[in-house]
CHARMM-style PDB file with segment names, atoms N, HN, CA, C and O in Angstrom:
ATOM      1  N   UNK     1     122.101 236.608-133.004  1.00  0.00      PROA
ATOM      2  CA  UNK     1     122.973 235.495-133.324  1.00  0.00      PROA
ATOM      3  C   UNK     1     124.360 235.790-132.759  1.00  0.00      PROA
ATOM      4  O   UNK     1     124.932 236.802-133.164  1.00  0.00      PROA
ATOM      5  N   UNK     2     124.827 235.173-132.055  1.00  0.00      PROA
ATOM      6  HN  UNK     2     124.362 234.351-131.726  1.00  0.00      PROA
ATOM      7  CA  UNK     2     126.120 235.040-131.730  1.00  0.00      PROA
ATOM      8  C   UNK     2     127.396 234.065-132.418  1.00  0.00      PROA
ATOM      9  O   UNK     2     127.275 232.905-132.810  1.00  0.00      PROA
ATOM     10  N   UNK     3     128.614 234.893-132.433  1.00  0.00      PROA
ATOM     11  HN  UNK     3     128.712 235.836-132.114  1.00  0.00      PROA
ATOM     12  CA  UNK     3     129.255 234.940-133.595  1.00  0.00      PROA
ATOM     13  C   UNK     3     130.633 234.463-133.269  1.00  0.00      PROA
ATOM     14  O   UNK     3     131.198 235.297-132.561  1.00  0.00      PROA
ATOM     15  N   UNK     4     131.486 233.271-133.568  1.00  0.00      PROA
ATOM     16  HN  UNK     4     131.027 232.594-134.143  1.00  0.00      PROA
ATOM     17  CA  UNK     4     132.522 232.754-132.716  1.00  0.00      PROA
ATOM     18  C   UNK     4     133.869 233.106-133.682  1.00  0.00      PROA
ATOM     19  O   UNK     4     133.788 232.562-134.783  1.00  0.00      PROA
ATOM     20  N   UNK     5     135.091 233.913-133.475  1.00  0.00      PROA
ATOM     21  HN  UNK     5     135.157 234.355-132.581  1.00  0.00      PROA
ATOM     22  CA  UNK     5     135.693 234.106-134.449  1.00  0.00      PROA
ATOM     23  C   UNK     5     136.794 233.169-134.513  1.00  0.00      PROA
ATOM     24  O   UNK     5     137.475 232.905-133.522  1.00  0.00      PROA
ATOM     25  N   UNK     6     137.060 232.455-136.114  1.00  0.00      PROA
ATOM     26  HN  UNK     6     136.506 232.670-136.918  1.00  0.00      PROA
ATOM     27  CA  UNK     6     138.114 231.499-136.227  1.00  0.00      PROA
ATOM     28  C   UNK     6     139.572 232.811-136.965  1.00  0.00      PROA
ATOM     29  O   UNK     6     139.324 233.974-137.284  1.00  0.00      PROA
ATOM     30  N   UNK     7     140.737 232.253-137.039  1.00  0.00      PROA
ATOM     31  HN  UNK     7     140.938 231.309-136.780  1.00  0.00      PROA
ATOM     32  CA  UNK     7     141.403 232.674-137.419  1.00  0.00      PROA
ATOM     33  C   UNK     7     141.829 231.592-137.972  1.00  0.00      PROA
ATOM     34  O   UNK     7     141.884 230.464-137.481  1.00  0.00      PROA
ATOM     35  N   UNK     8     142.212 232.041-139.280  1.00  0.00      PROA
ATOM     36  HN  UNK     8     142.167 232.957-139.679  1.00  0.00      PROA
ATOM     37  CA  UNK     8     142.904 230.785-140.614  1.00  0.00      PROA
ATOM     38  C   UNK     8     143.783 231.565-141.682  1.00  0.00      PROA
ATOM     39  O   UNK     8     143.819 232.676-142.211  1.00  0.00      PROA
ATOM     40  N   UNK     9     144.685 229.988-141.709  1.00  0.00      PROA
ATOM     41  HN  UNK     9     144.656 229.085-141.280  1.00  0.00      PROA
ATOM     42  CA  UNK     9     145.788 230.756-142.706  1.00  0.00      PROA
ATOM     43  C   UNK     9     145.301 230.217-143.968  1.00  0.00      PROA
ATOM     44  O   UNK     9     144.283 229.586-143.680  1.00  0.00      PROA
ATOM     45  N   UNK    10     145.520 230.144-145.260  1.00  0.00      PROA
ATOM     46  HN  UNK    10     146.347 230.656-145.493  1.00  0.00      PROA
ATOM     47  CA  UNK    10     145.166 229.666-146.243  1.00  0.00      PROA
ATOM     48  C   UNK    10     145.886 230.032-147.494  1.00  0.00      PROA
ATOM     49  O   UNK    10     145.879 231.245-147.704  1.00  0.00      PROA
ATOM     50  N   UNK    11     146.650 229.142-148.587  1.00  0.00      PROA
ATOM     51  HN  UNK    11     146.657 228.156-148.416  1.00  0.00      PROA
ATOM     52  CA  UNK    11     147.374 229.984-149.544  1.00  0.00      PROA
ATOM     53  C   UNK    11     147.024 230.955-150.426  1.00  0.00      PROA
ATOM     54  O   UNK    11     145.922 231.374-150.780  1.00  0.00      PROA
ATOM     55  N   UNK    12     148.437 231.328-150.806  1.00  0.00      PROA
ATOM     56  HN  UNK    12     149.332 230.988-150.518  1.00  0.00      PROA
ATOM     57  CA  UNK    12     148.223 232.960-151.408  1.00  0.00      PROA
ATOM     58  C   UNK    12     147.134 232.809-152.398  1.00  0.00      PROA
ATOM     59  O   UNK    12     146.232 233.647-152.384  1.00  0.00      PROA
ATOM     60  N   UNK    13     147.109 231.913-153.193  1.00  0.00      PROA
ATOM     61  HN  UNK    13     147.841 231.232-153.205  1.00  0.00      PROA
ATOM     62  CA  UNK    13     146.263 231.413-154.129  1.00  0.00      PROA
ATOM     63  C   UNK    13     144.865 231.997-154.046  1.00  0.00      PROA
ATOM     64  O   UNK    13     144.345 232.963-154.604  1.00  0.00      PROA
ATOM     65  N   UNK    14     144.341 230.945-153.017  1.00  0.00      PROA
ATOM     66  HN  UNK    14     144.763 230.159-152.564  1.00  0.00      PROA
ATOM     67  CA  UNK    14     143.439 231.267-152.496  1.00  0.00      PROA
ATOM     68  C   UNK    14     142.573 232.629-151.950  1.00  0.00      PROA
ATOM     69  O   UNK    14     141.476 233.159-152.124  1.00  0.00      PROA
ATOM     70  N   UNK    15     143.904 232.843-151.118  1.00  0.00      PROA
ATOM     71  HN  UNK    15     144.796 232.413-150.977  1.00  0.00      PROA
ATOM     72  CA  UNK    15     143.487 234.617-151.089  1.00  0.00      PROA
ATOM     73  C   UNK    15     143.372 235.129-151.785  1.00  0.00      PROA
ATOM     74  O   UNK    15     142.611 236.038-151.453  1.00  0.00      PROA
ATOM     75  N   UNK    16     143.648 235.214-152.731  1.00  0.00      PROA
ATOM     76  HN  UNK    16     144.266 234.475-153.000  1.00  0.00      PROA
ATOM     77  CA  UNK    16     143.862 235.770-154.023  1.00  0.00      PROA
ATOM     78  C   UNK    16     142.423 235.490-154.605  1.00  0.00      PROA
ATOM     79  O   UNK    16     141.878 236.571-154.829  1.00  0.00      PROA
ATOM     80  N   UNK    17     141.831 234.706-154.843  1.00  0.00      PROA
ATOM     81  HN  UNK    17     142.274 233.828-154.662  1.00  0.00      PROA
ATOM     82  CA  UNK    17     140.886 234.505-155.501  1.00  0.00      PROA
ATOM     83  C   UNK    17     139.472 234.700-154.841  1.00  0.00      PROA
ATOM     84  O   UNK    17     138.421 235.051-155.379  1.00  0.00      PROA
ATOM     85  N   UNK    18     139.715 234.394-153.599  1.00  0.00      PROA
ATOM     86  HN  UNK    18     140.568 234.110-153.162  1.00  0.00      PROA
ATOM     87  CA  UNK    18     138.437 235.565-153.123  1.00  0.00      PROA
ATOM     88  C   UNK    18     138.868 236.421-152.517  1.00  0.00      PROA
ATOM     89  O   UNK    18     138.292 236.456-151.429  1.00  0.00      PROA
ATOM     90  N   UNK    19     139.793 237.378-152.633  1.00  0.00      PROA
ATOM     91  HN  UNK    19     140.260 237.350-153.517  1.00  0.00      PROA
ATOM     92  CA  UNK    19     139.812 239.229-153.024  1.00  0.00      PROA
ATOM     93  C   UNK    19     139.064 239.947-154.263  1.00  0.00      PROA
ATOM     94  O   UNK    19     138.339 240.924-154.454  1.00  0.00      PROA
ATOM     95  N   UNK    20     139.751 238.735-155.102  1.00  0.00      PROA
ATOM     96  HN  UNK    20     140.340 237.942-154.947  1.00  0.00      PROA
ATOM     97  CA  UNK    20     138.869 238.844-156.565  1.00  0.00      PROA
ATOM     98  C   UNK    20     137.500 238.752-156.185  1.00  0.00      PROA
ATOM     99  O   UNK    20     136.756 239.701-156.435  1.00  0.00      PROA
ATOM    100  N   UNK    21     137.088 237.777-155.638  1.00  0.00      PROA
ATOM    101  HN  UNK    21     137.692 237.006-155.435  1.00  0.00      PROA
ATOM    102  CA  UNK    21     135.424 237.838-155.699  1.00  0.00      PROA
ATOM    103  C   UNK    21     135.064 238.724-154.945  1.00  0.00      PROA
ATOM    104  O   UNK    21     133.892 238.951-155.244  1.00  0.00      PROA
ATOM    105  N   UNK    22     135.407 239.449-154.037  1.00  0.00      PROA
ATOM    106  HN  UNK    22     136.359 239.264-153.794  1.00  0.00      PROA
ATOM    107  CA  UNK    22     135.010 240.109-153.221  1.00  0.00      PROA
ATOM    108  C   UNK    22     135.238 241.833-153.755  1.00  0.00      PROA
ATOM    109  O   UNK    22     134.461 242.686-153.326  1.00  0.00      PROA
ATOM    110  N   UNK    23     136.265 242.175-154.627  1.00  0.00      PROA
ATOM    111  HN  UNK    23     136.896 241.482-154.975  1.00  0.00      PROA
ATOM    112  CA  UNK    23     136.418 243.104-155.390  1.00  0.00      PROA
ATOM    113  C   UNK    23     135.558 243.172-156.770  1.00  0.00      PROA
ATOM    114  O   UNK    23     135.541 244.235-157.390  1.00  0.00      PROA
ATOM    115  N   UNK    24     134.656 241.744-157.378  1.00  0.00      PROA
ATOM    116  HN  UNK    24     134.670 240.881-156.874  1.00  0.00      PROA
ATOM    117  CA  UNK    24     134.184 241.950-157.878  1.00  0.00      PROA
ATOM    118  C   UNK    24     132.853 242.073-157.584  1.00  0.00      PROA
ATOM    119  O   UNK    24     132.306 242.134-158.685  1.00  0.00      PROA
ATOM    120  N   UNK    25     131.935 242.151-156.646  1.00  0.00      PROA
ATOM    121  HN  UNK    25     132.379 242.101-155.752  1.00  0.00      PROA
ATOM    122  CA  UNK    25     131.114 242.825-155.765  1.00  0.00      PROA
ATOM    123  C   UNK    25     130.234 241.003-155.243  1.00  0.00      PROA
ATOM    124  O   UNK    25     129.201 240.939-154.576  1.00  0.00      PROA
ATOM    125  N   UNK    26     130.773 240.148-155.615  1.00  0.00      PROA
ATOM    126  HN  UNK    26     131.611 240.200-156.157  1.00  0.00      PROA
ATOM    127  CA  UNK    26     130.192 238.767-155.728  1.00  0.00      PROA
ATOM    128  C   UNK    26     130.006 238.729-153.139  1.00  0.00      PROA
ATOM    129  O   UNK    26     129.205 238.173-152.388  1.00  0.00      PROA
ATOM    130  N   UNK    27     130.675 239.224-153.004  1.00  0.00      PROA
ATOM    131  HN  UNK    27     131.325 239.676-153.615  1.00  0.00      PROA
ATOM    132  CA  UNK    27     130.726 239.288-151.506  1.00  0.00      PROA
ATOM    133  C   UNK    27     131.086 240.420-151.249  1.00  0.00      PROA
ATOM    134  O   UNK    27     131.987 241.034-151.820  1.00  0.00      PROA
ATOM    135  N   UNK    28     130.255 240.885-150.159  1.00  0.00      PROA
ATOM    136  HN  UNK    28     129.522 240.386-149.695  1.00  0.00      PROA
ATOM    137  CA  UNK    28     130.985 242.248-149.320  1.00  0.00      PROA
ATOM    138  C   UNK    28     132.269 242.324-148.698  1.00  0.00      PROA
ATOM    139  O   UNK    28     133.042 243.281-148.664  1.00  0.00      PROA
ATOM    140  N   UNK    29     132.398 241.070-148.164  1.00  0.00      PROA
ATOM    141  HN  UNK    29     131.770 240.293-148.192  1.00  0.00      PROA
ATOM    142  CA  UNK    29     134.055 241.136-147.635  1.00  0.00      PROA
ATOM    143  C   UNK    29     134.386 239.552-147.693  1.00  0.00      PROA
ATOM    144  O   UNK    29     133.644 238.732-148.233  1.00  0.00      PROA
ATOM    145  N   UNK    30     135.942 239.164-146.883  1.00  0.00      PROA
ATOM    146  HN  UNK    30     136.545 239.830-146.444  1.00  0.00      PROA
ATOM    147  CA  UNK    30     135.966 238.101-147.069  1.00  0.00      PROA
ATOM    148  C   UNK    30     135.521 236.976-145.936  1.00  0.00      PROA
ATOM    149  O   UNK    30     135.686 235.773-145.732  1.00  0.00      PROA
ATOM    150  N   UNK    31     134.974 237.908-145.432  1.00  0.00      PROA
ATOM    151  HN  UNK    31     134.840 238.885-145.597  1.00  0.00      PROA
ATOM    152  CA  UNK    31     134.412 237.010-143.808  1.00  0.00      PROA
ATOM    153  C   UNK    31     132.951 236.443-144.373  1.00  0.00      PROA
ATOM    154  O   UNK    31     132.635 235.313-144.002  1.00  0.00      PROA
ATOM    155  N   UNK    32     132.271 236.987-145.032  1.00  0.00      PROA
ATOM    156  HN  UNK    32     132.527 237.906-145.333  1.00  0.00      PROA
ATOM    157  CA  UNK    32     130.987 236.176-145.671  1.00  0.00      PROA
ATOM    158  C   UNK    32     131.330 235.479-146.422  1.00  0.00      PROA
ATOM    159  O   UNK    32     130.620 234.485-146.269  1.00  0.00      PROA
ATOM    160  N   UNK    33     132.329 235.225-147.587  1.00  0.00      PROA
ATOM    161  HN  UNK    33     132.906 236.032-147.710  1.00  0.00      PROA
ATOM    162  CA  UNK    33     132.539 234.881-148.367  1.00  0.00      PROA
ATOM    163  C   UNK    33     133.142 233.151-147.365  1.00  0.00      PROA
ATOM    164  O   UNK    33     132.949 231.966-147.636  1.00  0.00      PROA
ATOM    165  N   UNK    34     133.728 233.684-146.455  1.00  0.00      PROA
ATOM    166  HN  UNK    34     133.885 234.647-146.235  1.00  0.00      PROA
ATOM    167  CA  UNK    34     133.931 232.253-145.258  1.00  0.00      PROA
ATOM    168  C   UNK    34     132.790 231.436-145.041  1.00  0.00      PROA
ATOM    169  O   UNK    34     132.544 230.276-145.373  1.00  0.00      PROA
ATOM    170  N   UNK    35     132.224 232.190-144.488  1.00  0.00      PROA
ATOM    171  HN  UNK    35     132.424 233.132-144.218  1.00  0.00      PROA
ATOM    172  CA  UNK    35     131.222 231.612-143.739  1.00  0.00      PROA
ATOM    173  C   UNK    35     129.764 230.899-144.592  1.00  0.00      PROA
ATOM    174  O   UNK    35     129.163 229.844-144.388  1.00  0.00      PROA
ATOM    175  N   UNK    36     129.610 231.683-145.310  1.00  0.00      PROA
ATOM    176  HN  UNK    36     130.098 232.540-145.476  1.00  0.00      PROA
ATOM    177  CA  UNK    36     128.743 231.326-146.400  1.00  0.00      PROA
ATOM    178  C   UNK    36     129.432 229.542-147.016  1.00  0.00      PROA
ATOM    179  O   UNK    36     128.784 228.495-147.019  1.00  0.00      PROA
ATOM    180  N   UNK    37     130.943 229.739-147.490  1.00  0.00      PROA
ATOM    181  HN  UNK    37     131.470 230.589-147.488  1.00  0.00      PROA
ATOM    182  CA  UNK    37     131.649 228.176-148.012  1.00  0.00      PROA
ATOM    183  C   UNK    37     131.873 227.408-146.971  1.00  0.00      PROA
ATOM    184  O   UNK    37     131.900 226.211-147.257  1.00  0.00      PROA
ATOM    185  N   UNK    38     132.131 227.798-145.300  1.00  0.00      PROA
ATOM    186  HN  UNK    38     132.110 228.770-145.068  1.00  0.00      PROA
ATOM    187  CA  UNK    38     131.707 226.876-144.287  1.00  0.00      PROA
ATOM    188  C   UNK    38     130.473 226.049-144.143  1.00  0.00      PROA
ATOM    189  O   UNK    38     130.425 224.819-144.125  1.00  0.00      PROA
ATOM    190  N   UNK    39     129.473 226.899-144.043  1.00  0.00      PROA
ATOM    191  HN  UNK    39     129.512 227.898-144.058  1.00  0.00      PROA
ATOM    192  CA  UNK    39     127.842 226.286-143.968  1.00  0.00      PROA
ATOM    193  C   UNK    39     127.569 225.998-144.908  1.00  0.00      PROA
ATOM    194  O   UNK    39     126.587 225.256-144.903  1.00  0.00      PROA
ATOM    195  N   UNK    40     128.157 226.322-146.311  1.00  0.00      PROA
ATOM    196  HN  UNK    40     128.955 226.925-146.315  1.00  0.00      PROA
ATOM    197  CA  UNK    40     127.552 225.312-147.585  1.00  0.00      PROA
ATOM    198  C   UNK    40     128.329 223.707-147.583  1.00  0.00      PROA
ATOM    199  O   UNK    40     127.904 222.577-147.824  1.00  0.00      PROA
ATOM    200  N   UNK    41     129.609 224.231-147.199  1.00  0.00      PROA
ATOM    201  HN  UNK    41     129.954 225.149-147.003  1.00  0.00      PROA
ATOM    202  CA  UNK    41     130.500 222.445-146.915  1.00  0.00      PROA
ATOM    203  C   UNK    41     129.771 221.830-145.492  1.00  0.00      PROA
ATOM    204  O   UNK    41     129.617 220.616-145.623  1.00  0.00      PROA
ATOM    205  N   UNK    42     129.421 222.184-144.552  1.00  0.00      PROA
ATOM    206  HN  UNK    42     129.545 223.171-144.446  1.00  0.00      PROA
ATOM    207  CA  UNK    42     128.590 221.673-143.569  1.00  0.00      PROA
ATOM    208  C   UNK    42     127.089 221.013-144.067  1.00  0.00      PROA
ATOM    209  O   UNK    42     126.889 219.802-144.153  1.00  0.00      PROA
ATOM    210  N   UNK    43     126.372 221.765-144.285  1.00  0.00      PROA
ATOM    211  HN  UNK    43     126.534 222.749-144.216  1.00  0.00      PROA
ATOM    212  CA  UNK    43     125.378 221.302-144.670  1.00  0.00      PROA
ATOM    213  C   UNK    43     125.477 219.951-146.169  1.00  0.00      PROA
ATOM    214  O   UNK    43     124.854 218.890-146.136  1.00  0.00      PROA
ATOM    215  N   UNK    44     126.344 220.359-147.264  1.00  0.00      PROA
ATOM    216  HN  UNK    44     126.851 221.221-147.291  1.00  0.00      PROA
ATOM    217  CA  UNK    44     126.841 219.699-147.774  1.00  0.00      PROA
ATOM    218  C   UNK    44     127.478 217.191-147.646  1.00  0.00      PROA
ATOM    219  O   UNK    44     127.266 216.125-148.225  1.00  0.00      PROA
ATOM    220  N   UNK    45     128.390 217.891-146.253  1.00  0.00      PROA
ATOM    221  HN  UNK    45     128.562 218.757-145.783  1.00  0.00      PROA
ATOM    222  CA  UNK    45     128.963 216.688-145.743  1.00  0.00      PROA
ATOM    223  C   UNK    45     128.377 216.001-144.499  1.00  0.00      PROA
ATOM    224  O   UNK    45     129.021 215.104-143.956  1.00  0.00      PROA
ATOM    225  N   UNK    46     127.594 216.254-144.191  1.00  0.00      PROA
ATOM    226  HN  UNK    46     127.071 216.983-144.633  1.00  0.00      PROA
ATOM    227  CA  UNK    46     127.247 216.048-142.554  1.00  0.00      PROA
ATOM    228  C   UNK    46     127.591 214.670-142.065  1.00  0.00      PROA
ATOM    229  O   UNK    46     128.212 214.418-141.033  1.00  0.00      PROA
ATOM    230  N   UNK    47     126.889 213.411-143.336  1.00  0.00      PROA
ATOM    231  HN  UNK    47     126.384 213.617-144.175  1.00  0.00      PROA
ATOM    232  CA  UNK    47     127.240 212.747-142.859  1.00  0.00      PROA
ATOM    233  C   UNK    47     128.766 211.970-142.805  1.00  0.00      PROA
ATOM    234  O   UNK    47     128.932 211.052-142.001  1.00  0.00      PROA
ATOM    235  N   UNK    48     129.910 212.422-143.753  1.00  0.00      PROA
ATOM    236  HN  UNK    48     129.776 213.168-144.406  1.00  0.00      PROA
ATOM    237  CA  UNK    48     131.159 212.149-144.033  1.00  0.00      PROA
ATOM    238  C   UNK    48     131.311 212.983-142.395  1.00  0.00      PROA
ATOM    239  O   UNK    48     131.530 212.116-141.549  1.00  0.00      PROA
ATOM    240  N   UNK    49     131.259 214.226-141.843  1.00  0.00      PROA
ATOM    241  HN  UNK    49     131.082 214.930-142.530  1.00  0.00      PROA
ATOM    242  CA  UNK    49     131.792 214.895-140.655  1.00  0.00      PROA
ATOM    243  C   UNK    49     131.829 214.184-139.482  1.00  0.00      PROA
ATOM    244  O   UNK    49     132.789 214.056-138.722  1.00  0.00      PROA
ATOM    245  N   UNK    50     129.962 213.419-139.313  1.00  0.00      PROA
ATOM    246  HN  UNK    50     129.182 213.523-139.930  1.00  0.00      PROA
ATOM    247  CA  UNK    50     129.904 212.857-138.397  1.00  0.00      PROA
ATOM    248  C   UNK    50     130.857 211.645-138.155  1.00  0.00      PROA
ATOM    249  O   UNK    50     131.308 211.462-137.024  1.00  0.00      PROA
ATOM    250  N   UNK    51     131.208 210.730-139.287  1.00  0.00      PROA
ATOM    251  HN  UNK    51     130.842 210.878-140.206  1.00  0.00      PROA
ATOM    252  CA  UNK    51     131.778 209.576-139.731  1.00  0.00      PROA
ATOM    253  C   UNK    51     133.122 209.814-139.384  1.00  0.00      PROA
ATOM    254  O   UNK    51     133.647 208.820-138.883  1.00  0.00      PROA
ATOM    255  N   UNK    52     133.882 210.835-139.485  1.00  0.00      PROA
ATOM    256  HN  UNK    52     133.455 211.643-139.891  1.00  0.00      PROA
ATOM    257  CA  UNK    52     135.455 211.379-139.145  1.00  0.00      PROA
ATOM    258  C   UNK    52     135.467 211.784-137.756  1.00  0.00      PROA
ATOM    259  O   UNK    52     136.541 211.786-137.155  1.00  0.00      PROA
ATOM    260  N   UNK    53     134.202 212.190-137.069  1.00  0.00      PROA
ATOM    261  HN  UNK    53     133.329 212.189-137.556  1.00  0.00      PROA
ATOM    262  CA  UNK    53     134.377 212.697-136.045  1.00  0.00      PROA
ATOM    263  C   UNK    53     134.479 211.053-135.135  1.00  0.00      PROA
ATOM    264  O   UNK    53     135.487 210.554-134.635  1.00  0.00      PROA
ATOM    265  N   UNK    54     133.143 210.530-135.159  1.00  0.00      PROA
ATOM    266  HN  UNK    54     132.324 210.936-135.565  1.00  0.00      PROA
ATOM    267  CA  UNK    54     133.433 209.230-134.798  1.00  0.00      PROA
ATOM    268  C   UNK    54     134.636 208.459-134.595  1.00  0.00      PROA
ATOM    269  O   UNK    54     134.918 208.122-133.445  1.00  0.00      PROA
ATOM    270  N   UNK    55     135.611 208.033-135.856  1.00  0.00      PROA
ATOM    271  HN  UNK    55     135.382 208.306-136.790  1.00  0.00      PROA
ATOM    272  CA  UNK    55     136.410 207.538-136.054  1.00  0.00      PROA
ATOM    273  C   UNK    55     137.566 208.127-135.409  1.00  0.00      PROA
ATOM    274  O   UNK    55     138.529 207.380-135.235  1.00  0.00      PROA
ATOM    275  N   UNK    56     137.664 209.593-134.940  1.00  0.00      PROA
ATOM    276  HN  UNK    56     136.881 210.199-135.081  1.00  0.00      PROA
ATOM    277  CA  UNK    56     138.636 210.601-134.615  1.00  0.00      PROA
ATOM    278  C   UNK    56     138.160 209.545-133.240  1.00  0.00      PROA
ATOM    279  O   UNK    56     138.717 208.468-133.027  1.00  0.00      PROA
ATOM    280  N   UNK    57     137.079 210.078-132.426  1.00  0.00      PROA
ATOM    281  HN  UNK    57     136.627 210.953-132.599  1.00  0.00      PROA
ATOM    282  CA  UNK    57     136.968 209.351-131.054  1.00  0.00      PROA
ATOM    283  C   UNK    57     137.606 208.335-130.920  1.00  0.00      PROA
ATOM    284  O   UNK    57     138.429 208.144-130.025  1.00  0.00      PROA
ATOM    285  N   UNK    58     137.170 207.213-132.183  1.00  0.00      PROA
ATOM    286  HN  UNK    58     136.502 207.368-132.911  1.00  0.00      PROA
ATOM    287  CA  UNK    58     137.404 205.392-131.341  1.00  0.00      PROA
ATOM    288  C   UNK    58     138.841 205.616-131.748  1.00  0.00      PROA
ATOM    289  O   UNK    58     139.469 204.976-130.905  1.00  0.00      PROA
ATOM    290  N   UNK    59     139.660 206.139-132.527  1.00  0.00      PROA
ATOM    291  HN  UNK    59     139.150 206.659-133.212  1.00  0.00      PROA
ATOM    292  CA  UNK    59     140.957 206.142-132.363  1.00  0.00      PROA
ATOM    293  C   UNK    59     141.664 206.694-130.852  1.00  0.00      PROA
ATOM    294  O   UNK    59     142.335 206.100-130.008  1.00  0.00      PROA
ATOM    295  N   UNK    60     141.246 207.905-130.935  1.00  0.00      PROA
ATOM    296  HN  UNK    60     140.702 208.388-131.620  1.00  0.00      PROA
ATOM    297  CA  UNK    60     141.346 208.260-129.556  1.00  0.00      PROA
ATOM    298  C   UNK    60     141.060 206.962-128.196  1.00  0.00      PROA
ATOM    299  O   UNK    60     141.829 206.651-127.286  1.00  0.00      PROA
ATOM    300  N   UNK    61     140.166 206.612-128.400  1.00  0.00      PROA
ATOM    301  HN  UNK    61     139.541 206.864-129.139  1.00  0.00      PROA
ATOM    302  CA  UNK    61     139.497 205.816-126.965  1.00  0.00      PROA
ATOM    303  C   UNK    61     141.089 204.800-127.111  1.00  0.00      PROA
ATOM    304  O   UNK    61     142.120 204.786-126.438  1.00  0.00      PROA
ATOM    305  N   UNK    62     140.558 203.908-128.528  1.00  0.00      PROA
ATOM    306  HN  UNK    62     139.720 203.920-129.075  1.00  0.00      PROA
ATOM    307  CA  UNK    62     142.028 203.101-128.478  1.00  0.00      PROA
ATOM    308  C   UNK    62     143.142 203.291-127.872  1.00  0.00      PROA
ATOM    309  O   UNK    62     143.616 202.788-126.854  1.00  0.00      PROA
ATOM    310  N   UNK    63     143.641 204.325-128.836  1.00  0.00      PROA
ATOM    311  HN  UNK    63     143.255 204.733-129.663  1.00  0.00      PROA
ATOM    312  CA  UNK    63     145.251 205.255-127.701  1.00  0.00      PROA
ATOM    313  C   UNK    63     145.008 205.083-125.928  1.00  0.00      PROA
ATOM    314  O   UNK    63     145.832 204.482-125.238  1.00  0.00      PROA
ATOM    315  N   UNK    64     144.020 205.578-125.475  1.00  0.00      PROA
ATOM    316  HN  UNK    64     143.351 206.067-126.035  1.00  0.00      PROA
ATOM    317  CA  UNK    64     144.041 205.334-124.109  1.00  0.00      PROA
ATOM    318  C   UNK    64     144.066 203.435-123.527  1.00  0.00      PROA
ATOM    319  O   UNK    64     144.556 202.820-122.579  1.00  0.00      PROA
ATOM    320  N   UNK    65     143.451 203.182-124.425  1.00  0.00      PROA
ATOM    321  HN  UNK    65     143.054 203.681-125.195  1.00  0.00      PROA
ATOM    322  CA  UNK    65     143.390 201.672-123.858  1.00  0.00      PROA
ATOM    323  C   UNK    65     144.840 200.896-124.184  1.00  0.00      PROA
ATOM    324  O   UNK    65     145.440 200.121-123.440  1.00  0.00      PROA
ATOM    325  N   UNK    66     145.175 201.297-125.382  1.00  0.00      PROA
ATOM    326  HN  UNK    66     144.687 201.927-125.987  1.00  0.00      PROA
ATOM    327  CA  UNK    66     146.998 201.034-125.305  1.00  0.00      PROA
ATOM    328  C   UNK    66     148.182 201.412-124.491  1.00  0.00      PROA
ATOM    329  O   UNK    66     149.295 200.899-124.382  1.00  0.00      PROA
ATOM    330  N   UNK    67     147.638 202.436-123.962  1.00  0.00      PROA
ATOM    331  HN  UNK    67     146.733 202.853-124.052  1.00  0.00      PROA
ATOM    332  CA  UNK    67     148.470 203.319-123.248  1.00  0.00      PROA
ATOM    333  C   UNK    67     148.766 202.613-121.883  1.00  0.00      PROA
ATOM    334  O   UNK    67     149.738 202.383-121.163  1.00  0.00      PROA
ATOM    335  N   UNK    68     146.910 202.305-121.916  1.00  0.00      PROA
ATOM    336  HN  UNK    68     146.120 202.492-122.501  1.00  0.00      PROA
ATOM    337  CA  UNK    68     146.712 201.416-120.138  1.00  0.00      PROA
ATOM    338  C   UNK    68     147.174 200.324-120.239  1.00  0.00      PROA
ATOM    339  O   UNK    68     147.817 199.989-119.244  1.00  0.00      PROA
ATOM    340  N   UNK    69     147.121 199.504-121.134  1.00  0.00      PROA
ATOM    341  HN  UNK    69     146.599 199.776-121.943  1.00  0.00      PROA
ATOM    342  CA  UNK    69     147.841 198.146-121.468  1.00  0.00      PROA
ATOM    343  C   UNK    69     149.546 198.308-121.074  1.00  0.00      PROA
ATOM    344  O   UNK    69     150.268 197.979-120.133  1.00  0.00      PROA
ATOM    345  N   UNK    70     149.673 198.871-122.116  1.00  0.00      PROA
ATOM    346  HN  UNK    70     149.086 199.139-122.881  1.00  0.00      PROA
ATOM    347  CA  UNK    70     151.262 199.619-121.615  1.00  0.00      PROA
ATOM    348  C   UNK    70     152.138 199.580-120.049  1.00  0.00      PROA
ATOM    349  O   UNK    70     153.284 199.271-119.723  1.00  0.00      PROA
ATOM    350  N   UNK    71     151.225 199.948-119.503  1.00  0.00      PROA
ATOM    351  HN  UNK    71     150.294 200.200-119.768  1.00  0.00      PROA
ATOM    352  CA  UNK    71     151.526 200.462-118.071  1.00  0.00      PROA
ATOM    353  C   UNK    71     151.038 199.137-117.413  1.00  0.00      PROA
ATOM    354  O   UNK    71     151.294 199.153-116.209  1.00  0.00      PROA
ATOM    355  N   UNK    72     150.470 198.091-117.783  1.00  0.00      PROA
ATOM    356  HN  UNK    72     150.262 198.078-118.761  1.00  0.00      PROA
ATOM    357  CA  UNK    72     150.183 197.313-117.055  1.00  0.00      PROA
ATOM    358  C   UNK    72     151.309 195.904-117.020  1.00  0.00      PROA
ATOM    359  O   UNK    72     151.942 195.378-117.935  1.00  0.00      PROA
ATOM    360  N   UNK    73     151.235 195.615-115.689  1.00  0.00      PROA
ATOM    361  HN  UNK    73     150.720 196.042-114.945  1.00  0.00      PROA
ATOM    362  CA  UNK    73     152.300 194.686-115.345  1.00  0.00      PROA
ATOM    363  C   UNK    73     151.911 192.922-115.870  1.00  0.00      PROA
ATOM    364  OT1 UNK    73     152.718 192.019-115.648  1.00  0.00      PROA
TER     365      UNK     73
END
């Protein structure tokens, strides 16, 4: 399996609370403890993701077609 690394900031809070889980033996470190609440919110939302991703596009496409409007005489 090949393995893509993210880097994330996240509040102290947070950190804080899975150090705790991870000091209390609930995860080996805090990189499973990631990845494990990534693929459970993935599998979880799929179809809300797909639905934002979509909507991310046709906004996008829009912007370009305003843009071209814009520029047009």
């Amino acid at each position: 399996m090949s393995l893509k690394t993210f880097k994330i900031d996240v509040p102290e809070r947070l950190a804080q609370q899975v150090e705790d889980l991870v000091t209390a033996g609930w995860f080996a470190n805090s990189e499973e403890l990631t990845r494990l609440a990534l693929a459970e919110f993935v599998q979880r939302h799929p179809f809300e993701l797909q639905e934002q991703f979509q909507r991310d596009d046709i906004q996008w496409a829009l912007s370009l077609k305003d843009a071209d409007r814009s520029l047009s005489w």
